[in-house]
C-alpha positions as CSV (number, residue, x, y, z in Angstrom):
1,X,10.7,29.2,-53.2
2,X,7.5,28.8,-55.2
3,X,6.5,25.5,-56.1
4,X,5.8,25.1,-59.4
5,X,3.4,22.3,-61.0
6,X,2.0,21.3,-63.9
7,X,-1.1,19.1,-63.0
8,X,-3.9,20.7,-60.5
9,X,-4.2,17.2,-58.9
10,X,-0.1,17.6,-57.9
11,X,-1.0,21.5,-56.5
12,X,-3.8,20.0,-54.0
13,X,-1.4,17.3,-53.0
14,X,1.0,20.4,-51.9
15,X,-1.9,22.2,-50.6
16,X,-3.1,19.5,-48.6
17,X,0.4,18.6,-47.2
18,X,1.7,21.8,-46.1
19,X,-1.2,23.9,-45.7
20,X,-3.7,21.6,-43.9
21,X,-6.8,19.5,-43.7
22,X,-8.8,22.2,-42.5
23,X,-8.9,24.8,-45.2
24,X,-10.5,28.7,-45.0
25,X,-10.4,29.1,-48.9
26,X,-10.6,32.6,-50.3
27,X,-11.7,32.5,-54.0
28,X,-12.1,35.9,-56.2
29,X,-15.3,36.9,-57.6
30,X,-16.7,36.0,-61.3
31,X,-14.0,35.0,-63.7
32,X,-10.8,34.5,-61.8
33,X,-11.9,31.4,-59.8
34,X,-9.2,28.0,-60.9
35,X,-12.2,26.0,-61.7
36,X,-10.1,22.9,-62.5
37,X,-7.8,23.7,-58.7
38,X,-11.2,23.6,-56.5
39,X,-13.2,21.6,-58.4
40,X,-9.8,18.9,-57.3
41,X,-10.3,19.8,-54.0
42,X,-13.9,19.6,-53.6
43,X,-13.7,16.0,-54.4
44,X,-11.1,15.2,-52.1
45,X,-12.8,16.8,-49.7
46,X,-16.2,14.9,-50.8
47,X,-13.9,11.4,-50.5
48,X,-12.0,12.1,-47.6
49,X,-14.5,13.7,-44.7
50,X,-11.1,14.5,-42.4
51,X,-10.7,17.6,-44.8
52,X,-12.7,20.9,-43.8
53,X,-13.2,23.2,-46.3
54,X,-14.9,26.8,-45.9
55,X,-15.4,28.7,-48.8
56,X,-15.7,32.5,-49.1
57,X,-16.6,33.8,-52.9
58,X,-18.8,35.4,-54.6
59,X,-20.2,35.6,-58.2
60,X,-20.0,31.7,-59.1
61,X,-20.3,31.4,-62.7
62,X,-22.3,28.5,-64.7
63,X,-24.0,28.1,-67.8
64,X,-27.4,28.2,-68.0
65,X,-29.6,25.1,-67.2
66,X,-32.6,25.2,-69.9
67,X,-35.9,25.6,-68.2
68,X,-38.2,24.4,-70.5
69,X,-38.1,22.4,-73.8
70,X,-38.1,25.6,-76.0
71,X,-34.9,27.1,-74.3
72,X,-33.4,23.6,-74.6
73,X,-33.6,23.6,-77.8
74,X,-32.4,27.2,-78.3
75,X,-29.8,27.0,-76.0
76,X,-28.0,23.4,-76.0
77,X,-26.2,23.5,-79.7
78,X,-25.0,26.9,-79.1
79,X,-23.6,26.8,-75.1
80,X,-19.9,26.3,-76.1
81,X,-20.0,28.8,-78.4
82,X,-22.1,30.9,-76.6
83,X,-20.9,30.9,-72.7
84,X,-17.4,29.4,-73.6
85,X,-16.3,25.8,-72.5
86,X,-16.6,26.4,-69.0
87,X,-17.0,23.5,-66.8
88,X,-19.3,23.2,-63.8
89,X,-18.2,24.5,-60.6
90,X,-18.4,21.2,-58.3
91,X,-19.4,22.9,-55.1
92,X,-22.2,25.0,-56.9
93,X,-23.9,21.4,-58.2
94,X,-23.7,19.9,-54.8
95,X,-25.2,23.0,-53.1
96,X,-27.9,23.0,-56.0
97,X,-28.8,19.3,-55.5
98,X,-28.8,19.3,-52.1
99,X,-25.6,17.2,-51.9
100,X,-23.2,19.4,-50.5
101,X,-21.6,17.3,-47.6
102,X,-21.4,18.9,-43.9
103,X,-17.7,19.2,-44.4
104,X,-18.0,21.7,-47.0
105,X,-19.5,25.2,-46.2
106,X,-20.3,28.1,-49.3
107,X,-20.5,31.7,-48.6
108,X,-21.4,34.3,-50.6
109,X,-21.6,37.7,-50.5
110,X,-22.8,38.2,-54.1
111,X,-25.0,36.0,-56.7
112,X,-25.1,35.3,-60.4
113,X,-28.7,37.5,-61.2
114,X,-31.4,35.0,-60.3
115,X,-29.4,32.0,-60.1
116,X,-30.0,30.8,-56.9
117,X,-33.6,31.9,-56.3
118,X,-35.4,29.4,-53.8
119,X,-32.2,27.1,-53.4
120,X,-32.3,27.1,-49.6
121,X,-28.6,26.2,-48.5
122,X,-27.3,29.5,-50.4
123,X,-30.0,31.7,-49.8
124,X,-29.2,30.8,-45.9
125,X,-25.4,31.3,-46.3
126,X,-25.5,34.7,-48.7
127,X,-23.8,37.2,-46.5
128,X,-24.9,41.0,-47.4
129,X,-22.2,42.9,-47.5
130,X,-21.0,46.4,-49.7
131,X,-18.5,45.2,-51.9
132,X,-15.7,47.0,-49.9
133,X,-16.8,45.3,-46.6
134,X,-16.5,42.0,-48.0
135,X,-12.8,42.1,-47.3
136,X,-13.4,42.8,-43.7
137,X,-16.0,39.7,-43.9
138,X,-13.6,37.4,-45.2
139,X,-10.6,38.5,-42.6
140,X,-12.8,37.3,-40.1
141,X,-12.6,33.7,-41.5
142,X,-8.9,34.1,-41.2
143,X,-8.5,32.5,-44.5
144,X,-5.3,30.0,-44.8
145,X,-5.6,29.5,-48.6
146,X,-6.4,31.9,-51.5
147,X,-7.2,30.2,-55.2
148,X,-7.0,32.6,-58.5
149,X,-6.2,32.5,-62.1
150,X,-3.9,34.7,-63.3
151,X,-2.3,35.9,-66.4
152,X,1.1,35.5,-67.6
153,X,3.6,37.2,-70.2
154,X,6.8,34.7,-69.7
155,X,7.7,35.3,-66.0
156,X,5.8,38.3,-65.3
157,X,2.4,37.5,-63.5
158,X,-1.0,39.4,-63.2
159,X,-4.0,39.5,-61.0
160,X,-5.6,40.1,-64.4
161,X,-9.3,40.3,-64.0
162,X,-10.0,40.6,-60.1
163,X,-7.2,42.8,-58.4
164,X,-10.7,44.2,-56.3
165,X,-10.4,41.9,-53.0
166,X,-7.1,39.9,-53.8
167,X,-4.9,43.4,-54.5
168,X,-5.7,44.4,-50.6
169,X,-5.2,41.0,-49.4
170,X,-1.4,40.6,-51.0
171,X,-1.0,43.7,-49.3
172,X,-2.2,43.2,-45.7
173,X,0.0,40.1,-45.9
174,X,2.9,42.1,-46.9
175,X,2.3,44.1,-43.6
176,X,2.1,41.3,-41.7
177,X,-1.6,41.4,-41.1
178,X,-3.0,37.9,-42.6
179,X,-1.3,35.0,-42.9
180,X,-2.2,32.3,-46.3
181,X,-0.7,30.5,-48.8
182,X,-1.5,32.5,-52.7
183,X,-1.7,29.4,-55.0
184,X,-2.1,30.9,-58.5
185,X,-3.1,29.3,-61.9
186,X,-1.8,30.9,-64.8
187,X,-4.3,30.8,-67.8
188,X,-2.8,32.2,-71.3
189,X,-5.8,33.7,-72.6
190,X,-6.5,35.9,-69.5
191,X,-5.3,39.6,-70.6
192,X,-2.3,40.7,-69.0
193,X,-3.2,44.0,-67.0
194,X,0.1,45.6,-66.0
195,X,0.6,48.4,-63.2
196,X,-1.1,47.8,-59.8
197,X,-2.3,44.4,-61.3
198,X,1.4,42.9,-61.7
199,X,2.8,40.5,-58.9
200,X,5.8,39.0,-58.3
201,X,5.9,35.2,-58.7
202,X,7.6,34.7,-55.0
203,X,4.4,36.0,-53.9
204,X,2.9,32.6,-55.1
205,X,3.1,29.5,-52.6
206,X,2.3,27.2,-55.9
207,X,2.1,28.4,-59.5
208,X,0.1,25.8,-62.1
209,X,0.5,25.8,-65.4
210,X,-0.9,23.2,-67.1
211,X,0.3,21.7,-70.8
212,X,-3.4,22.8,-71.9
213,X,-5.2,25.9,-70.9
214,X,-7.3,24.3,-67.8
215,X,-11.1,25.8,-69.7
216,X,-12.3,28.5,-71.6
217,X,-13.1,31.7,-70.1
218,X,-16.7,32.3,-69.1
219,X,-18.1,34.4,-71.5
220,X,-21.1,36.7,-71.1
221,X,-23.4,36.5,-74.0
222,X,-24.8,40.2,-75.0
223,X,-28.6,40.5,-74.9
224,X,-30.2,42.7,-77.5
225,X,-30.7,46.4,-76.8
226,X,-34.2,47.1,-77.3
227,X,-35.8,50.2,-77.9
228,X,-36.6,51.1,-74.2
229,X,-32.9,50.4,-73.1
230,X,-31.7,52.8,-75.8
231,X,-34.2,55.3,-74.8
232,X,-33.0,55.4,-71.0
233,X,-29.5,55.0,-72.5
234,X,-30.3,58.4,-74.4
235,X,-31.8,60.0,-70.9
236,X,-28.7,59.3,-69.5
237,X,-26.3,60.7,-71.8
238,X,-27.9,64.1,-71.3
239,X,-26.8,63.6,-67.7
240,X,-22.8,63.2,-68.1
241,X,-20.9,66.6,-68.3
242,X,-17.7,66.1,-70.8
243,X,-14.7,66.5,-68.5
244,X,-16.3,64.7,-65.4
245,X,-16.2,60.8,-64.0
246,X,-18.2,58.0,-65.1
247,X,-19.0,54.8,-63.7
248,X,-21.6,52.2,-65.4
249,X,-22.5,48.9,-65.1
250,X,-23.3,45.8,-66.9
251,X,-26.7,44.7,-68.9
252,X,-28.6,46.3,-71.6
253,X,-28.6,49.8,-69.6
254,X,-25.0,49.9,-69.5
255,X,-24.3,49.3,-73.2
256,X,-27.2,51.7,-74.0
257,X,-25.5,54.2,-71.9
258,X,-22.0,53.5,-73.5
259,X,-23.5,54.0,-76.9
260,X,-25.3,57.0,-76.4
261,X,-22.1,58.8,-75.5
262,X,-20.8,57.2,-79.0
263,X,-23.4,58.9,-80.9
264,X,-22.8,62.2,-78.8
265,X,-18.9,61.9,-79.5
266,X,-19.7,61.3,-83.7
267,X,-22.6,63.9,-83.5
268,X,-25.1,62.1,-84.4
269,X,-27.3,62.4,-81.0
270,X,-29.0,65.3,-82.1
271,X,-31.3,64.2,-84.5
272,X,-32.8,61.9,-82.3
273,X,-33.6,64.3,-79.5
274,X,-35.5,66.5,-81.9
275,X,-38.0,64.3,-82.0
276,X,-38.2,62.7,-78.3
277,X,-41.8,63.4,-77.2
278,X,-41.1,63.3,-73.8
279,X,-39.8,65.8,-71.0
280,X,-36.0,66.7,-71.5
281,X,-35.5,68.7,-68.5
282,X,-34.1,72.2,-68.8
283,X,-31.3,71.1,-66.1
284,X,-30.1,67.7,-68.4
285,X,-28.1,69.3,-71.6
286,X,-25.0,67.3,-72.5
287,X,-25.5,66.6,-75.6
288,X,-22.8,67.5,-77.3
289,X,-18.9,65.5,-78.1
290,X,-16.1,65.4,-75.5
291,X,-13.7,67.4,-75.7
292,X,-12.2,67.3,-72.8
293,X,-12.7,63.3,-72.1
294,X,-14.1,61.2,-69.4
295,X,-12.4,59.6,-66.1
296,X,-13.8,56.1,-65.5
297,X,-13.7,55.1,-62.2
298,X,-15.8,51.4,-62.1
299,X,-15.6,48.7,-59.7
300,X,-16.6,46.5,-62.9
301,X,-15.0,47.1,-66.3
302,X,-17.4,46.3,-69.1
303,X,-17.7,45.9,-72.6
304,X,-19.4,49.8,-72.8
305,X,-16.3,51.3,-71.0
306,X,-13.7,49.8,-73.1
307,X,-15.9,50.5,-76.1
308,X,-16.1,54.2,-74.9
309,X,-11.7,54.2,-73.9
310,X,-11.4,52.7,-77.9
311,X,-13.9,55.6,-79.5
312,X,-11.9,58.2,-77.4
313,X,-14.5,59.4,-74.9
314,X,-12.6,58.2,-71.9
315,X,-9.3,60.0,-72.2
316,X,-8.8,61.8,-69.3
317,X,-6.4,60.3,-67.3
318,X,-5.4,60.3,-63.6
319,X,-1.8,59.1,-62.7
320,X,-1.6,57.9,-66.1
321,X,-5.0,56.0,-65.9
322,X,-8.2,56.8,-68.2
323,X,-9.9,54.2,-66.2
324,X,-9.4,52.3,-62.4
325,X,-11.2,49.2,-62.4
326,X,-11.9,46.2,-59.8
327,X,-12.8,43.6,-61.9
328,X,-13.9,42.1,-65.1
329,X,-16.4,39.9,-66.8
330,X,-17.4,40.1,-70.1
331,X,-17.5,38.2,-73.8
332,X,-14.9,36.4,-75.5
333,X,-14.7,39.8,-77.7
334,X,-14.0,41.6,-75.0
335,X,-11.0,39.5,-73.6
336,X,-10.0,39.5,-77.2
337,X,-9.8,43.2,-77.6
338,X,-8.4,43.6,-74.2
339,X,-5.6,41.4,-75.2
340,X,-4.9,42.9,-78.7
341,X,-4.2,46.2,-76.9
342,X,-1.0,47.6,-77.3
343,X,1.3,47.0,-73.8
344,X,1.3,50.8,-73.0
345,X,-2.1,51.5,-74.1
346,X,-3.5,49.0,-71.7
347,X,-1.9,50.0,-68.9
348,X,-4.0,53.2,-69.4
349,X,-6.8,51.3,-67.9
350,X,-5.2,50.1,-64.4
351,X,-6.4,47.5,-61.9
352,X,-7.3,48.3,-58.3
353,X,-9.0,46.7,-55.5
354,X,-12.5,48.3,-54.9
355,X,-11.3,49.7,-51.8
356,X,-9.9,52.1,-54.3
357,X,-12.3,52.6,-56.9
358,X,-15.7,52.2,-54.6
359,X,-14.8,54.3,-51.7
360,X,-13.1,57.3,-50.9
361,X,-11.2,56.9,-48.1
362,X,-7.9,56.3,-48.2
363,X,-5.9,59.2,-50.4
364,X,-9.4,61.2,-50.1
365,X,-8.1,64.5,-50.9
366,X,-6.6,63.0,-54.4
367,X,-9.8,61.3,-54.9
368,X,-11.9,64.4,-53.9
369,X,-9.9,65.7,-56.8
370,X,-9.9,63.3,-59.9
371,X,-13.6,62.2,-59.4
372,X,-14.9,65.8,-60.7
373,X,-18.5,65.9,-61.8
374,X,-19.1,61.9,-61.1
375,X,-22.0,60.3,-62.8
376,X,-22.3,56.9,-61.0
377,X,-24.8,55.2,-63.6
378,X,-26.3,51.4,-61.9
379,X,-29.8,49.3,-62.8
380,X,-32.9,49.3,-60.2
381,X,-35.3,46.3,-59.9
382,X,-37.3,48.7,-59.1
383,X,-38.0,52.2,-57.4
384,X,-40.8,53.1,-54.8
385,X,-42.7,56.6,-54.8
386,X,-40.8,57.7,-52.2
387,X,-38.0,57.1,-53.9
388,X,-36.0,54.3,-52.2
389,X,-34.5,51.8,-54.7
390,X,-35.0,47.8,-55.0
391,X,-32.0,46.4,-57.3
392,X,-30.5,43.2,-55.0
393,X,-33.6,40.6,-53.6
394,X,-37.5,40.4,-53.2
395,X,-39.5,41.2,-50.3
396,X,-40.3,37.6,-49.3
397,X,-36.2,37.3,-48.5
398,X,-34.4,36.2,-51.5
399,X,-31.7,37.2,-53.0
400,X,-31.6,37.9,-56.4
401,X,-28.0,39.1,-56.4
402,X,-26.4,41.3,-53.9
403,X,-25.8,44.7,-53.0
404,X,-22.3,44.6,-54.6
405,X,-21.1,47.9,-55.1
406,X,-24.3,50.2,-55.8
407,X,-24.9,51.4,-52.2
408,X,-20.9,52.4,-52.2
409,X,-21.3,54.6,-55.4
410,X,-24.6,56.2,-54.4
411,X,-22.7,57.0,-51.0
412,X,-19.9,58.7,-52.9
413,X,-22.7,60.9,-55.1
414,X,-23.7,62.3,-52.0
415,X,-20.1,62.6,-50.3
416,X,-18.3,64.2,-54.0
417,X,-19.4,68.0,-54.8
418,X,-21.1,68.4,-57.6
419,X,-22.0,64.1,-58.2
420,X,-24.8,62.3,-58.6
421,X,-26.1,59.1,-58.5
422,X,-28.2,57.5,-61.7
423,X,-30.6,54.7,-61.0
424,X,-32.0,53.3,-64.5
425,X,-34.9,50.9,-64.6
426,X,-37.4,50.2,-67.2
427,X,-41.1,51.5,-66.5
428,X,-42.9,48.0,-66.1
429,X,-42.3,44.4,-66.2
430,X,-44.2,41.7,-67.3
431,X,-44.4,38.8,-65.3
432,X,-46.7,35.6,-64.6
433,X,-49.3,38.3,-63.2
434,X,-49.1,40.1,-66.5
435,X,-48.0,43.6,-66.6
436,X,-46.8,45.5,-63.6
437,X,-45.2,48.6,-62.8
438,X,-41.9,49.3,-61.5
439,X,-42.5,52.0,-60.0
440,X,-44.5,51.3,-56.9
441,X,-46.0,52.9,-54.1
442,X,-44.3,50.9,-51.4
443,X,-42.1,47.2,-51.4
444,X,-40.9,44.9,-48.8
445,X,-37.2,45.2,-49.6
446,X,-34.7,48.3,-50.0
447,X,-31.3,48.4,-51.5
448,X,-30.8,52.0,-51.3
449,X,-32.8,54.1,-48.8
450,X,-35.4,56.9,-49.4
451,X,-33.0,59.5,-47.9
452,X,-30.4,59.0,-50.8
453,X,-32.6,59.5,-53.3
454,X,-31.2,61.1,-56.1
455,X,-31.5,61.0,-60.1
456,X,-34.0,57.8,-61.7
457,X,-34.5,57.3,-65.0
458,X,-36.8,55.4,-67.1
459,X,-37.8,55.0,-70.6
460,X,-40.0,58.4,-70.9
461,X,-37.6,60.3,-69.1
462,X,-35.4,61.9,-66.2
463,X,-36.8,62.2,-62.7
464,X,-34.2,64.7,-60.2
465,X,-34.7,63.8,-56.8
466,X,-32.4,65.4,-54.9
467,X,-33.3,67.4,-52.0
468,X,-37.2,67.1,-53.2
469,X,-40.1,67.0,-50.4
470,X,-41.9,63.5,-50.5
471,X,-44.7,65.6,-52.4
472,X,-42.4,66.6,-55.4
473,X,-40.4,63.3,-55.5
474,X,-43.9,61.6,-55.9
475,X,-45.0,63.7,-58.6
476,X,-41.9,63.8,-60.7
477,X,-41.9,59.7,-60.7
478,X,-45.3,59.8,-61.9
479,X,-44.1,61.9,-64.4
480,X,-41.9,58.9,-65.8
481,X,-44.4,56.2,-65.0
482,X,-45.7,54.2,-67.6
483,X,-49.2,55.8,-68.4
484,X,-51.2,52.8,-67.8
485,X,-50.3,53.1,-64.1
486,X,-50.3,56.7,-63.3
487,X,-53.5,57.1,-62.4
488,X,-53.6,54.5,-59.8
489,X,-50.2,55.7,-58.0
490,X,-51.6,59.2,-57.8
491,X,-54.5,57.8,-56.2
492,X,-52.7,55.7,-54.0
493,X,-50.3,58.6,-52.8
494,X,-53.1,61.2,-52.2
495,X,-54.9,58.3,-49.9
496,X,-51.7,58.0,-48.0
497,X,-51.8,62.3,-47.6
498,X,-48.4,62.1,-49.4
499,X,-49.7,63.7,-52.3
500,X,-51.9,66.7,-52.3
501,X,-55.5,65.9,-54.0
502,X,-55.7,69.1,-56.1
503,X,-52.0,67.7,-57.8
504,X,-52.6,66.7,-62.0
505,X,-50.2,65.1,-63.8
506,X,-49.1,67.4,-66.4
507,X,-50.4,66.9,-70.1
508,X,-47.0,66.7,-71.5
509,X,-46.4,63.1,-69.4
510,X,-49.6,61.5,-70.1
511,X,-48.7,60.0,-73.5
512,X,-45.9,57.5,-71.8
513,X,-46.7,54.2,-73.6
514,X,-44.5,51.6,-75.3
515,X,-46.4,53.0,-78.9
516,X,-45.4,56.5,-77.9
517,X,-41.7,55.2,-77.2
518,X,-42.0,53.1,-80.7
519,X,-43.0,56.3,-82.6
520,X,-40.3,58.1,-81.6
521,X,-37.1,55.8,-81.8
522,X,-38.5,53.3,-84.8
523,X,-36.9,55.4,-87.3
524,X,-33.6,54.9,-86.1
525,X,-33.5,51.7,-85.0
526,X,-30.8,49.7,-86.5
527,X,-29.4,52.0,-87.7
528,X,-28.0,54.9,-85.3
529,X,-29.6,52.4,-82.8
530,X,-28.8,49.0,-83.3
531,X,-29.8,46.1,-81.3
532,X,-26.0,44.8,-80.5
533,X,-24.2,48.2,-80.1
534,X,-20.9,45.7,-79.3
535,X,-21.1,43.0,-81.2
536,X,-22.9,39.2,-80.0
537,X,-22.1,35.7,-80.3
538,X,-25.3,34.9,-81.6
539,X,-25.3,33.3,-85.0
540,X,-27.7,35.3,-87.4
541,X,-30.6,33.0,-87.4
542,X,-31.0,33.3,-83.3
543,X,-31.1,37.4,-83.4
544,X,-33.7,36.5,-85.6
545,X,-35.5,34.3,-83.0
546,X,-34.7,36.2,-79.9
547,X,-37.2,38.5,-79.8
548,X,-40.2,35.6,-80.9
549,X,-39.0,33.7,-78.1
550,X,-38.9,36.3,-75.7
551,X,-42.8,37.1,-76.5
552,X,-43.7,33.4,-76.6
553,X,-41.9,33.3,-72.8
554,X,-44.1,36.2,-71.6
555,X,-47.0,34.3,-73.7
556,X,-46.6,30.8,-72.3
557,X,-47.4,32.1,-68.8
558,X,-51.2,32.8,-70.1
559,X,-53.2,30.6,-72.2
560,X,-55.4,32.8,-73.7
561,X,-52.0,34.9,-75.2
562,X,-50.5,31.0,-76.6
563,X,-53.4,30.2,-78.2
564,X,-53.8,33.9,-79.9
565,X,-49.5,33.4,-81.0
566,X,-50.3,29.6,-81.8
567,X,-53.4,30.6,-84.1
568,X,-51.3,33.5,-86.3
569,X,-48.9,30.4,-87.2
570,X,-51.8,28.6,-88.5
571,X,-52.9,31.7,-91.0
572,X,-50.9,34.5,-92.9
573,X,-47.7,34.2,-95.2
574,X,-44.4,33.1,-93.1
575,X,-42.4,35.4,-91.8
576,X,-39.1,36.1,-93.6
577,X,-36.3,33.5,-92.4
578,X,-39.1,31.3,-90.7
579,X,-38.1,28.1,-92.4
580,X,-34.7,28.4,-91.3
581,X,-36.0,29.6,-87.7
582,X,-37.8,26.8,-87.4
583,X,-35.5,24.1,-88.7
584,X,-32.4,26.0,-86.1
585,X,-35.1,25.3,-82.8
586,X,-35.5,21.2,-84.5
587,X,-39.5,22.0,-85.2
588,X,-39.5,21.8,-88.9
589,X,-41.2,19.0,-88.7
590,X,-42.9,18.7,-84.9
591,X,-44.6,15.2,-83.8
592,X,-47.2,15.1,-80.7
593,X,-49.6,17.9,-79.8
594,X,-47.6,19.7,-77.3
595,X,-44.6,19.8,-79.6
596,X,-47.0,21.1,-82.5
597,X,-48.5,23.7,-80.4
598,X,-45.3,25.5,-79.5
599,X,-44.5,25.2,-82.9
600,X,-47.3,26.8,-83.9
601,X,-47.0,29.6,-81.1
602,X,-43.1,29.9,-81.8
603,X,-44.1,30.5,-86.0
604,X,-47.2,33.0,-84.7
605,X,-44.4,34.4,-82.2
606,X,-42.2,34.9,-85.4
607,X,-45.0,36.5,-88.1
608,X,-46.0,39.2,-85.1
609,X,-42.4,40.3,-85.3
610,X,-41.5,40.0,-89.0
């Protein structure tokens, strides 16, 4: 019998009364965590020290926390709408203010992207597992309990967004191979995935379903696409055969890449690549529409694959699937969208556990045969010369967010006939040092080694790796180095003997510079390339300031470069919009000097980018 309840504090009384005081909790990554149901039992378990509680997750979602007065008063009147009413995950502000009580253990295997830097208690528990060893991880806690929000259509249920641990779990306990107690919590605007996703509600321990939705979904705001992401987005598209696989991820990169396929599906790619000024490569051609389709094989499903399933570029389909996911997290658009599909149409896009879609053992010979021509497609931090990859933590020990599934896909590159792996990354950064390249001789941390080095792609073009001596991969990352940095990485690999001193970097790679970039894609921007290729949240005013207040961030960490933005808003005709800029961030009318001045920087910030 499943117990049914319609208050979370009733569910932890059952949880506490028949499963026990010491609790190994299992919770699912990202969105399908019961905020309300452990955010209950963290508090008992803060009252009442005779509770034990051992958490295994990963992901933990939370608004952002402003960092400085300008991002507070970007940020705080547009959170709700923004990130969603989500409510703060009680564990995650204990750990964060050092308040956590020894009862109560967090671990991790993967973080929200720079979330957690330099907060000591979960950079000592992160665990670093592949995404499909974190099931192994976990089974080793012998978890008793496992927590998750579902979806529900009447009496059917669904794993919904996270089937990628929690699908292989059900399943060993079906077999007789762990032992827990599933308590679900049913949340009606969670889109009903059918297929592999459905379970049966005797499969529940406890079911919740409250008389109001328990929060609102966590929703992922969409940063702008800027020129550099579409121009990597447009190297990449030359990379993806029509008939093959395709896995991306999530970030700028991923919706460049999404959209770049668009524009090859409506032909309108073409006119853009006449003019790119940089190396195509004679062995990267796809440029022309699908005819055949895509497979999408993903451990995450984001807004760029569904986008890509609605234009009609995913279509081919494997036991009745155009795409096998492990889990999602995206905007409230995207749920929305999900939702609106069509029963039958969505189960065309079928929920797995990652053992399924990040590895290819188990069914291998089936897999061997549906993955044809995969193009696994994932973000770098950063990339050394020799080309091992940095996309997970710093050299110093932290962790910025976790190896998660890259490793796994850039292991199946290598393992499928006729794959590759795709690390995107833009040329430089800037930074509190000022400007520095991403591409480096040498760094302190790997994610994925020098020996599966394969395909890595920047702004000004496509470096092939594969099967390269040290000497060539060297040279062809040069090749797609920002220019203001070549010079000294050649140098630096000839002084290491990794380089031969009579090598030049070819004449046709020496013009790679942001200007360079701008001349080429300029014409188009908005246009065939527009900043939000899938929509945003943000109100029209705030795309408006987003770009100021990013170069009034990079500005604020030199003085020299605030006082040059701070002097153009004292001189010059406003920018268009600024009035209303200005009264949307509460400066219209700033009192004390340090108010004034980022007012002043913030309008100069504003003119540069009229």
């Amino acid at each position: 019998m499943t117990e049914r309840f319609d208050q979370d504090a009733a569910a932890i009384d059952w949880i506490l009364a028949n499963v026990g005081r010491d609790l190994r909790v299992a919770l699912p990554l990202g969105l399908g965590k019961p905020v309300t149901l452990i955010n209950e039992l963290v508090r008992r378990a803060c009252d009442d020290h005779s509770i034990r509680l051992d958490i295994f997750t990963a992901l933990t979602l939370e608004r952002p926390s402003p960092s400085s007065d300008m991002e507070r008063r970007f940020l705080e009147p547009a959170l709700d709408r923004l990130f969603g009413a989500y409510p703060q995950v009680e564990y995650a502000r204990l750990l964060r203010e050092g308040k956590l009580p020894d009862n109560i253990q967090v671990t991790e295997f993967f973080l929200q992207a720079a979330n957690w830097l330099k907060v000591a208690p979960m950079q000592q528990n992160y665990v670093s597992a592949n995404y499909t060893h974190a099931l192994d991880v976990l089974l080793s806690q012998r978890p008793n309990l496992v927590l998750q929000l579902l979806a529900g259509e009447g009496d059917r249920l669904s794993l919904s967004c996270n089937t990628d641990i929690t699908g292989d779990l059900l399943a060993l306990r079906r077999k007789g191979d762990a032992d827990f107690a599933f308590v679900g919590q049913v949340h009606p605007d969670l889109p009903f995935m059918p297929g592999p996703a459905e379970m049966d509600a005797t499969e529940c321990a406890a079911l919740v379903r409250t008389k109001e939705k328990p929060h609102d979904l966590f929703s992922l705001v969409k940063r702008p696409v800027g020129l550099r992401d579409h121009a990597i987005g447009l190297h990449a598209s030359r990379l993806i055969p029509d008939g093959g696989t395709l896995q991306i991820g999530i970030g700028e990169v991923g919706d460049a890449v999404a959209h770049a396929l668009i524009l090859r599906q409506r032909r309108q790619v073409t006119p853009i690549w006449e003019d790119c000024p940089f190396p195509q490569g004679e062995s990267f051609t796809e440029t022309g529409p699908f005819e055949t389709g895509l497979y999408g094989v993903t451990e995450m499903l984001v807004d760029g694959m569904l986008a890509l399933f609605e234009e009609g570029v995913i279509r081919r389909e494997v036991d009745g699937a155009a795409i096998h996911a492990g889990f999602f997290l995206d905007s409230r658009d995207f749920y929305e969208r999900l939702r609106a599909l069509p029963e039958e149409r969505r189960a065309r896009i079928a929920m797995m556990p990652v053992s399924f879609t990040n590895a290819l053992y188990g069914d291998e010979d089936a897999k061997r045969t549906a993955r044809v021509d995969a193009r696994f497609v994932n973000a770098a931090m950063m990339v050394t010369l020799l080309g091992a990859a940095v996309s997970d933590g710093t050299e110093d020990g932290q962790v910025v967010s976790g190896v998660g599934g890259q490793f796994n896909f850039v292991d199946q590159a290598f393992a499928l006939q006729g794959a590759r792996a795709v690390l995107t990354l833009p040329a430089t950064r800037q930074g509190k040092g000022g400007l520095s390249s991403n591409i480096r001789w040498n760094y302190g941390h790997i994610t994925i080694p020098r020996h599966l080095r394969d395909i890595v792609v920047t702004e000004y073009g496509i470096a092939d790796l594969r099967g390269k001596s040290d000497a060539d991969t060297i040279a062809a990352l040069i090749r797609i180095a920002d220019s203001r940095f070549q010079e000294e990485l050649a140098e630096t690999a000839k002084s290491a003997g990794k380089l031969p001193e009579s090598w030049r970097l070819p004449k046709a790679a020496r013009n790679n510079t942001p200007e360079t970039l701008r001349a080429w894609l300029a014409p188009h921007e908005g246009d065939a390339l527009p900043r939000f290729p899938f929509g945003t949240d943000f109100s029209g005013i705030e795309q408006v300031l987003l770009p100021a207040l990013a170069d009034l961030r990079t500005a604020s960490n030199r003085l020299p470069a605030l006082m040059s933005l701070a002097i153009d808003g004292l001189r010059g005709p406003p920018a268009p919009q600024e009035a209303e800029a200005m009264a949307r961030m509460d400066l219209s009318g700033p009192a004390g000097w340090k108010t004034r001045l980022a007012a002043s920087a913030l309008r100069g910030a504003l003119r540069r980018n009229a």
